[in-house]
Each structure stands twice: as structure tokens, then as C-alpha cells.
N, CA, C and O atoms as a GROMACS GRO file, in nm:
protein
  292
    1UNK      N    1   0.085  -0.115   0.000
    1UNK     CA    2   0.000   0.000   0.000
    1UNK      C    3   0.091   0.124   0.000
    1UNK      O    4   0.169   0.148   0.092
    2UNK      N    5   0.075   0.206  -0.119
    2UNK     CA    6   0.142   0.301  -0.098
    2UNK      C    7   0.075   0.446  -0.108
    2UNK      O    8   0.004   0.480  -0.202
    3UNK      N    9   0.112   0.542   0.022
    3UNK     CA   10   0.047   0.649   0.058
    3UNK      C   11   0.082   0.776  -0.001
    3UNK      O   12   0.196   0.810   0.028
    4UNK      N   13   0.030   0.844  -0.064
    4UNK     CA   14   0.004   0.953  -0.159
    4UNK      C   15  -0.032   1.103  -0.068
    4UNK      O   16  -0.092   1.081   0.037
    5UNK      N   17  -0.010   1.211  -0.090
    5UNK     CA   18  -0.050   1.339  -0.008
    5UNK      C   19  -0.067   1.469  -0.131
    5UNK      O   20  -0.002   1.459  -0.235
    6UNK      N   21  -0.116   1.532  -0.119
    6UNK     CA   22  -0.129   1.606  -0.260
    6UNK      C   23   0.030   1.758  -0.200
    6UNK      O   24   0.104   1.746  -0.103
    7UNK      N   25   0.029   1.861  -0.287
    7UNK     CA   26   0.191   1.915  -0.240
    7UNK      C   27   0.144   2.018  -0.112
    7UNK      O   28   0.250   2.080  -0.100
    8UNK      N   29   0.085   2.056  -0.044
    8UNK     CA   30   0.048   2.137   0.077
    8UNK      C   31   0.107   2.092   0.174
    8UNK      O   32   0.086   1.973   0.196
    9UNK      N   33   0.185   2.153   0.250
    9UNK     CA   34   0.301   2.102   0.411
    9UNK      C   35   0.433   2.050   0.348
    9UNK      O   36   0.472   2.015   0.237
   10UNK      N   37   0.489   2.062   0.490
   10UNK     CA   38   0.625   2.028   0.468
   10UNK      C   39   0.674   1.900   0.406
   10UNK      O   40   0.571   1.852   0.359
   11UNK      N   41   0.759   1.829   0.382
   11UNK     CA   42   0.782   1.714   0.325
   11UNK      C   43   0.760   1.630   0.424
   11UNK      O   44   0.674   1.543   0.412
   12UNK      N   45   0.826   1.642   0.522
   12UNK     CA   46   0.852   1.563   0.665
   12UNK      C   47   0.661   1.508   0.680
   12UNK      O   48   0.606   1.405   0.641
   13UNK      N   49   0.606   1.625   0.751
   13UNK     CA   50   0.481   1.612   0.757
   13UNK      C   51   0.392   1.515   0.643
   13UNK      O   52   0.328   1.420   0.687
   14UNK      N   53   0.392   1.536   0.535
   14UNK     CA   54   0.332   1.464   0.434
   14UNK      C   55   0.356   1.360   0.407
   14UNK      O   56   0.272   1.288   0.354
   15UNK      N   57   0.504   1.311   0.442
   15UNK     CA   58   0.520   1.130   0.418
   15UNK      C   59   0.479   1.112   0.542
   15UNK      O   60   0.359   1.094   0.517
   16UNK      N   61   0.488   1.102   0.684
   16UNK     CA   62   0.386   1.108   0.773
   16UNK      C   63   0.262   1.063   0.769
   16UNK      O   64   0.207   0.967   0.824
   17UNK      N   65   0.217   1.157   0.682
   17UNK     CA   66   0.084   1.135   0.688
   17UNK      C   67   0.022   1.060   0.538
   17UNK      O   68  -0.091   1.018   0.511
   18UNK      N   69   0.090   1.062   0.494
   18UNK     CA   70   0.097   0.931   0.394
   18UNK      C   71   0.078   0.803   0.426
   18UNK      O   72  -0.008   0.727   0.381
   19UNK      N   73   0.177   0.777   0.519
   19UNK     CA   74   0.209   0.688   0.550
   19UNK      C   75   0.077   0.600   0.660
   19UNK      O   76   0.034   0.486   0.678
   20UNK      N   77   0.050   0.758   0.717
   20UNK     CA   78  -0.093   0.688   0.816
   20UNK      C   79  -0.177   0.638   0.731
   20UNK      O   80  -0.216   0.523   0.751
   21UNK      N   81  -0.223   0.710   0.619
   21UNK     CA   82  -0.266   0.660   0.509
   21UNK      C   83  -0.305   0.568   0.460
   21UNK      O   84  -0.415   0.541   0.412
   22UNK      N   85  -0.188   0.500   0.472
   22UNK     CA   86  -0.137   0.365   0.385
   22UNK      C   87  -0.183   0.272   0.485
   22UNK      O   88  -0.274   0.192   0.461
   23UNK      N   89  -0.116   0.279   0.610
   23UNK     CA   90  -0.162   0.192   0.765
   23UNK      C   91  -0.310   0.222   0.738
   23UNK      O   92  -0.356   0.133   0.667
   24UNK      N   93  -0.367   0.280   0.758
   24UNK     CA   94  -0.534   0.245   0.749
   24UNK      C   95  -0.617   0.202   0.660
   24UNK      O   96  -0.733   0.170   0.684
   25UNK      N   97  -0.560   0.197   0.545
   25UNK     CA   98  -0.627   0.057   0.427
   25UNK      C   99  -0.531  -0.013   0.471
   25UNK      O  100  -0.484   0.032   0.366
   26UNK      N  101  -0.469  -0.064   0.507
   26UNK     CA  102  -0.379  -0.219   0.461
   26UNK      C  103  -0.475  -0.291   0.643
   26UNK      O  104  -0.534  -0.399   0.651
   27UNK      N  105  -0.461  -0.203   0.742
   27UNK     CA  106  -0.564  -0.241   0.902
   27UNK      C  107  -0.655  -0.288   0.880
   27UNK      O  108  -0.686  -0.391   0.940
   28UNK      N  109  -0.770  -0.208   0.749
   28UNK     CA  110  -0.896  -0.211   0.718
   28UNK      C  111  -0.921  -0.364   0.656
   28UNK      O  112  -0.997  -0.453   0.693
   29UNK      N  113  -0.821  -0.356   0.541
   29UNK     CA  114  -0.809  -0.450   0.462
   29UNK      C  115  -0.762  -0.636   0.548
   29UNK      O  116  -0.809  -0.742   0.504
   30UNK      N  117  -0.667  -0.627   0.665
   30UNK     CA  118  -0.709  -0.698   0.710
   30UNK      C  119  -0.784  -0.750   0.809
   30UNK      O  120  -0.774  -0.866   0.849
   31UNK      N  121  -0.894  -0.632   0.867
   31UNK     CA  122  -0.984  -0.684   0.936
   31UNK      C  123  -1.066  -0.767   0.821
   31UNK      O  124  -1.040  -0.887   0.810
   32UNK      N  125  -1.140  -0.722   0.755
   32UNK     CA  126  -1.235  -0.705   0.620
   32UNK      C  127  -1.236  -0.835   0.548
   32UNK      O  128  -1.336  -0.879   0.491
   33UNK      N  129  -1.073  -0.921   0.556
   33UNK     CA  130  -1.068  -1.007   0.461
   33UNK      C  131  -1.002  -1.117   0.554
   33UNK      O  132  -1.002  -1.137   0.675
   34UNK      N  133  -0.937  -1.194   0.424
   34UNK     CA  134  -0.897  -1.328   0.463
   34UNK      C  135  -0.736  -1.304   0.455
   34UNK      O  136  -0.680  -1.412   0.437
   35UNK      N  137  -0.634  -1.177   0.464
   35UNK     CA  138  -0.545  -1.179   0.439
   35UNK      C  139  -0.426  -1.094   0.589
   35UNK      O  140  -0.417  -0.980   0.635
   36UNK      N  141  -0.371  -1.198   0.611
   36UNK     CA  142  -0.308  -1.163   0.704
   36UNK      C  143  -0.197  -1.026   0.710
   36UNK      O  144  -0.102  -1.006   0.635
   37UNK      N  145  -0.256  -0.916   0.856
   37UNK     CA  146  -0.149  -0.792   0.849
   37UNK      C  147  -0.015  -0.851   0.798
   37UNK      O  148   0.029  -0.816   0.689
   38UNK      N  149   0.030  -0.915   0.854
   38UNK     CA  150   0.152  -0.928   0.830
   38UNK      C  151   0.197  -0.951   0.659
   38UNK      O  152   0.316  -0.935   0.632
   39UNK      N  153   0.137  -0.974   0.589
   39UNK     CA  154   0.134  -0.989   0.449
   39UNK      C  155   0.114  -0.831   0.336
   39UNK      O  156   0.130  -0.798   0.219
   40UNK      N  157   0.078  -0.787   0.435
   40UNK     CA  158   0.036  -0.630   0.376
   40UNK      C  159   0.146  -0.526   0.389
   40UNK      O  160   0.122  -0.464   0.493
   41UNK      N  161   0.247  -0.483   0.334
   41UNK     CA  162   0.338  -0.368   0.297
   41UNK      C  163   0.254  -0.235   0.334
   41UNK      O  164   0.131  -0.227   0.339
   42UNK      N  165   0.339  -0.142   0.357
   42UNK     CA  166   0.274   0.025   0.316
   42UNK      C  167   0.434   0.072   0.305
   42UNK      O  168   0.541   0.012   0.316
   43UNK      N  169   0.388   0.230   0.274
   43UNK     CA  170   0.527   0.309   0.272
   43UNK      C  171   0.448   0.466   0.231
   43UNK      O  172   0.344   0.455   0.166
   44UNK      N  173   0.475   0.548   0.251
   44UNK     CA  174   0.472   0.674   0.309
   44UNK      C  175   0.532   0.786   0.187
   44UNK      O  176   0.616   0.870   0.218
   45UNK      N  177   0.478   0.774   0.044
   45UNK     CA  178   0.560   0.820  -0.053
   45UNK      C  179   0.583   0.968   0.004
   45UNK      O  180   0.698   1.014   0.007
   46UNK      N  181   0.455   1.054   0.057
   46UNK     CA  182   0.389   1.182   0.037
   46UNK      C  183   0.406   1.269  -0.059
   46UNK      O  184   0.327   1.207  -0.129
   47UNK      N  185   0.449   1.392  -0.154
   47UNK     CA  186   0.385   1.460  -0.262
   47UNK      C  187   0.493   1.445  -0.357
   47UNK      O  188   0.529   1.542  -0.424
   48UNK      N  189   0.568   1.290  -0.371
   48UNK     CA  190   0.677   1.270  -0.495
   48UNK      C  191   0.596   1.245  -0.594
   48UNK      O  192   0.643   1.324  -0.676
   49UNK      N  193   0.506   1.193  -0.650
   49UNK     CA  194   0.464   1.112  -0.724
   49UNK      C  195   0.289   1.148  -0.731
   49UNK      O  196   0.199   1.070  -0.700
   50UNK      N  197   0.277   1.269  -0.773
   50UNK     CA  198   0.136   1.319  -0.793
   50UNK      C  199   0.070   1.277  -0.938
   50UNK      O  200   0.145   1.279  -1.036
   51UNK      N  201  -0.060   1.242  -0.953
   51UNK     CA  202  -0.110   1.210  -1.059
   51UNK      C  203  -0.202   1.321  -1.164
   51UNK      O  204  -0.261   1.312  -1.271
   52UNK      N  205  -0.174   1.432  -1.060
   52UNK     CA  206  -0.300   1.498  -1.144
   52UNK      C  207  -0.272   1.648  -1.094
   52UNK      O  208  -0.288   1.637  -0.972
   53UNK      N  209  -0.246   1.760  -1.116
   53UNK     CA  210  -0.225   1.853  -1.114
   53UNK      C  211  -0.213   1.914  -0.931
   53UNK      O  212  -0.309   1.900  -0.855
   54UNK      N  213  -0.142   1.948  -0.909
   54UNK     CA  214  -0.143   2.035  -0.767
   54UNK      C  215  -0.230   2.196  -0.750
   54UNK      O  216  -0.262   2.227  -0.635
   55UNK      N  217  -0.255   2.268  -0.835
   55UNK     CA  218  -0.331   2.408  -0.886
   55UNK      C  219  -0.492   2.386  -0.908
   55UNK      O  220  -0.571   2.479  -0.914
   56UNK      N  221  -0.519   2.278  -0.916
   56UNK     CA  222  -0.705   2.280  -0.853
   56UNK      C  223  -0.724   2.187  -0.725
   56UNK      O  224  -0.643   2.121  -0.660
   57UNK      N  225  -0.856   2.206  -0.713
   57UNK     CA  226  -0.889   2.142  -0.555
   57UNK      C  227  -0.916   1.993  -0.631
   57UNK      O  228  -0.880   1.892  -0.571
   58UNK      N  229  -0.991   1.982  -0.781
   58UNK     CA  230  -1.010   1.863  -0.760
   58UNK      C  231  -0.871   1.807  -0.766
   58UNK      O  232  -0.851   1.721  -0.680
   59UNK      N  233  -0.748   1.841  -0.861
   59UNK     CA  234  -0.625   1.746  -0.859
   59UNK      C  235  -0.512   1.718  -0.733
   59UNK      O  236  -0.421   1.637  -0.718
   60UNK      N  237  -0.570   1.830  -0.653
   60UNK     CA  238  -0.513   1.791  -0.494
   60UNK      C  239  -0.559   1.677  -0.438
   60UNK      O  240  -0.494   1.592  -0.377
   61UNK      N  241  -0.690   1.680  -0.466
   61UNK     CA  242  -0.769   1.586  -0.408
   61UNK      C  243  -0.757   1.392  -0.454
   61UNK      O  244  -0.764   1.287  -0.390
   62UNK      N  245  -0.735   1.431  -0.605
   62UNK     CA  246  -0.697   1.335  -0.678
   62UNK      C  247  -0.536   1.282  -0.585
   62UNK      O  248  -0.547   1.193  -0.501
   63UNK      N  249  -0.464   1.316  -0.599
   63UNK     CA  250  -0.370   1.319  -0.507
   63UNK      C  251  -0.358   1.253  -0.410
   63UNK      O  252  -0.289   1.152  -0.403
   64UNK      N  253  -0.415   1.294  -0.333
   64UNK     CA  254  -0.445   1.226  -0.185
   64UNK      C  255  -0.513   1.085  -0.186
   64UNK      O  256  -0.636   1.081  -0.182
   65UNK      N  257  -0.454   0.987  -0.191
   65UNK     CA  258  -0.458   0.828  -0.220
   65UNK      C  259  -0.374   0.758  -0.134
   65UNK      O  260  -0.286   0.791  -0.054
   66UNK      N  261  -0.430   0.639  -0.175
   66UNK     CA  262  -0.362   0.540  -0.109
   66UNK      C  263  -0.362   0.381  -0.264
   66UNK      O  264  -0.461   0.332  -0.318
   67UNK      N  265  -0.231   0.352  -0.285
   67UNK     CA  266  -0.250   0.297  -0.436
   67UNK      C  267  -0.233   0.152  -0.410
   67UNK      O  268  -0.127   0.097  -0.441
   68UNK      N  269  -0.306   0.101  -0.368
   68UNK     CA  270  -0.297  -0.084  -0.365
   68UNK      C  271  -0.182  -0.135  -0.526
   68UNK      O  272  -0.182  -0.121  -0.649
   69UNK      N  273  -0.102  -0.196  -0.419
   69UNK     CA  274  -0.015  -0.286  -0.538
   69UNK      C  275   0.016  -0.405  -0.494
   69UNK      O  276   0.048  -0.436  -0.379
   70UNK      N  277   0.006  -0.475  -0.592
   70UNK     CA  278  -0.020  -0.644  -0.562
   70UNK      C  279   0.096  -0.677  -0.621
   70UNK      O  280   0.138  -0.609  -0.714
   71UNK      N  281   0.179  -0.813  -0.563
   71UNK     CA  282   0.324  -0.862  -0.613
   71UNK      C  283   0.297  -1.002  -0.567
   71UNK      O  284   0.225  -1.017  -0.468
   72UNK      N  285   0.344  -1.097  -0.626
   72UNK     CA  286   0.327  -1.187  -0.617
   72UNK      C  287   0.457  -1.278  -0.527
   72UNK      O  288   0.554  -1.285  -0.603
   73UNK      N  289   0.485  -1.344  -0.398
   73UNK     CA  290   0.585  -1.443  -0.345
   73UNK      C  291   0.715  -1.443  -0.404
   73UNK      O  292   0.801  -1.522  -0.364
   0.00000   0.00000   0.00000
């Protein structure tokens, strides 16, 4: 699970909170299912890797994610 922040705050702050991000789908995800925490990754990118413009509210918003990636053993 990797945690996304759109560019507003410091760097420090935003992988931070990325990162909480990320911890609360991968928690969610294993209450929810059949897949054990311990099997679930995160990491805390915060505003390296934006998808959609930083200069409107919706592409900030777009931004602010959390990006499930699946890898196989």
C-alpha cells in the first residue's frame, strides 16, 4: 500500500501522513478479509509522485490516495 498526499506542508509532515494513510487501508483491509497484516506492505511516498495537477482542488484531491499494489511471493 502506498500512501500519496497532494503538495500542501512540509515534506517531513506529508510522508507522515501518507504513511498513516497507507496503515489504514492495509488495518482495514485486514480486518475485512482473509489476508493476514503481516502480508500487507505500506510506505509513506507523500507529494513525490502526484497524478494529477497540484493548482485545482479537484487534482489535490486526486492526489491524496492510497495505491494498492499487488506482487506476487
Amino acid at each position: 500500500m502506498d500512501g500519496h498526499t497532494d503538495n500542501y506542508g512540509e515534506d517531513s509532515y506529508n510522508e507522515g501522513l501518507s504513511l498513516k494513510r497507507a496503515n489504514v487501508v492495509a488495518d482495514a483491509w485486514a480486518m475485512g478479509g482473509q489476508i493476514p497484516r503481516s502480508n500487507l506492505t505500506t510506505q509513506g511516498l507523500g507529494k513525490k509522485y502526484p497524478i494529477a495537477s497540484n493548482k485545482t482542488a479537484q487534482g489535490r484531491a486526486e492526489n491524496r490516495r492510497v495505491a494498492v499494489v499487488i506482487t506476487t511471493p
